[in-house]
N, C-alpha and C positions, 0 to 999 in steps of 0.2 A: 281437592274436593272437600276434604276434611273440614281446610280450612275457611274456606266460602261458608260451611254450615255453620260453623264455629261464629266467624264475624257474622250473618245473617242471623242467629239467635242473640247475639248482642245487640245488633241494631233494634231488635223488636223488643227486647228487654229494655232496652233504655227510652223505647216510644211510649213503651206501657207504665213506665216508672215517673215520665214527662205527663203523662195524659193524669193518671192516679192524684200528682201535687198539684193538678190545676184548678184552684178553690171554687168554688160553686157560691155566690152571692147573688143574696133575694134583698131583694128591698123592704122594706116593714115598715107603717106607719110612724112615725117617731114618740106617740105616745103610748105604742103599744107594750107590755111585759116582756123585756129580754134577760133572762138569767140562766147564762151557759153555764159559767164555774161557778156560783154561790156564792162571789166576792161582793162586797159596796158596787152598787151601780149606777148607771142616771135614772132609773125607774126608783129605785131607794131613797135618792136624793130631791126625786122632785116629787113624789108621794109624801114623805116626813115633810118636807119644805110648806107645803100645802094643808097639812093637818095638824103641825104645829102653830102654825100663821093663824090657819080659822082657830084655832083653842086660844091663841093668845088674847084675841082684839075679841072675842068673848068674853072676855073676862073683866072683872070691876076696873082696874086702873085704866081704862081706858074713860071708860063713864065719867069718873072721877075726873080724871083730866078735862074733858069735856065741858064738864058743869063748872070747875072753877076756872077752867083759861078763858073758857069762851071758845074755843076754837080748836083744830085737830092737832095732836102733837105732832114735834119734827121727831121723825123718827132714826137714826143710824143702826146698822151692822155694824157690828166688831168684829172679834176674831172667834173664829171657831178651831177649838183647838182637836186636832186628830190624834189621841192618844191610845188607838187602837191597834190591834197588832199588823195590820195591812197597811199599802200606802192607799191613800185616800184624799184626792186631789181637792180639798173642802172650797176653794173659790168655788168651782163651780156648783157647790151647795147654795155657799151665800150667794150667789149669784139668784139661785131659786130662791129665796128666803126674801132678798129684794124686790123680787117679781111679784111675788104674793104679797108683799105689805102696798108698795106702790097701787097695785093692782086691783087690791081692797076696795078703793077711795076713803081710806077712813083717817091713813095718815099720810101727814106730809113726810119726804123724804128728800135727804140731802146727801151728797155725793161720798165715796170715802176718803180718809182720809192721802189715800196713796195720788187719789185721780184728782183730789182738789189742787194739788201741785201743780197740773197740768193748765188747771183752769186759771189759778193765779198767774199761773206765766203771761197769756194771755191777755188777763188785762193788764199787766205788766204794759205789754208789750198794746193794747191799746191807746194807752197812756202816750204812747210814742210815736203814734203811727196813724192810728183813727182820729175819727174829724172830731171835733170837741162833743157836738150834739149827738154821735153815738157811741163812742168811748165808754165803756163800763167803769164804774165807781170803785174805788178799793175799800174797805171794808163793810162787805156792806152782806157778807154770809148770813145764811141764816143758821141760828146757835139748835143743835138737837135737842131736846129735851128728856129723849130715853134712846138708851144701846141697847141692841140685843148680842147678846156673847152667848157662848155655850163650847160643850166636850164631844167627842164622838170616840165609843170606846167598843170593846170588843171581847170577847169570852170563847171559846174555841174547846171543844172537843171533838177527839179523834180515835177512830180505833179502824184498822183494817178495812180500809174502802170506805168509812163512814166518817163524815167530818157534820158536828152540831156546831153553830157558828150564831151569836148573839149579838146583833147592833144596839147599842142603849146610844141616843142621843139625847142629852140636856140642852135645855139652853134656858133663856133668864131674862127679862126686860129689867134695865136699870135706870132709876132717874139719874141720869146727869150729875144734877145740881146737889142733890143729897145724898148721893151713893146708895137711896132706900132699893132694894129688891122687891117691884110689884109684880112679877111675875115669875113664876117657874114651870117650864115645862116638860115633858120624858114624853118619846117615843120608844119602841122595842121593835127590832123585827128578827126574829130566828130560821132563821136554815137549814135543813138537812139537807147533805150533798153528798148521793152514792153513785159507787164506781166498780164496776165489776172487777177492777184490777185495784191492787195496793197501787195510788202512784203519789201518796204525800211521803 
């Protein structure tokens, strides 16, 4: 009898210890604010993505470009370098950052340089294969006129449950053709993340 009690409290201990880890998911708008742990997030990255973008194409070199080309620049992404203490998956930053310039309509935009590989192949490979009259041309890209690069770094303090955590993101429009720097620009965003328990 003992042992009947014995196995029937383990059965119900390990029903309750089953039901306890079975996660509970809510669905949430995709643009809404989600910040559990106070880490980099997609709400971080597409907020700075969006308020960098409008500050950039506000500003003179665009104008300027404008009045002497006659027309909208070809704009490219570069690299955004993650020199922050966390990992920090930056495509899908620029990935934002492409979205908002495109998205603008103020400038034109051309592929990267990873994915124009892809596109080359292709016409490669129409050259070979498609009828004469729709075969795409080979050299016939259009050349950027300015990169945007930039850094994403990080500053961190911590004391017993309390972590202060500082995003500085730069970034920088470049002509091309002159290496001149016509833009700069910084975002910030700071964090406080408490925890009723020590668990850094």
């Amino acid at each position: 009898m003992k042992i009947i009690k014995i196995l029937l409290l383990g059965i119900v201990a390990a029903a309750l210890l089953s039901c306890s880890s079975t996660p509970k998911v809510t669905r949430v708008e995709v643009d809404s604010t989600t910040d559990l742990s106070g880490y980099w997030n997609d709400t971080d990255s597409r907020l700075v993505a969006e308020q960098m973008v409008r500050d950039s194409l506000a500003r003179p070199w665009l104008m300027d470009h404008n009045r002497t080309a006659g027309q909208k620049p070809v704009v490219i992404v570069g690299t955004v370098q993650n020199k922050s203490s966390e990992h920090i998956e930056t495509a899908g930053f620029i990935h934002d950052i492409e979205r908002e310039l495109i998205n603008s309509g103020q400038v034109r935009f051309v592929q990267s340089p990873q994915k124009r590989e892809e596109i080359r192949r292709e016409i490669e490979a129409q050259g070979s294969w498609a009828s004469a009259d729709s075969a795409k041309r080979i050299a016939q890209e259009l050349g950027a006129d300015f990169m945007m690069q930039g850094t994403i770094t990080s500053t961190e303090d911590r004391i017993s449950g309390k972590r202060a955590v500082l995003y500085q993101v730069d970034l920088q429009m470049v002509n091309i053709e002159t290496t001149e720097i016509v833009w700069i620009g910084n975002k910030k965003i700071k964090k406080l993340v408490e925890q009723s328990r020590v668990g850094w």
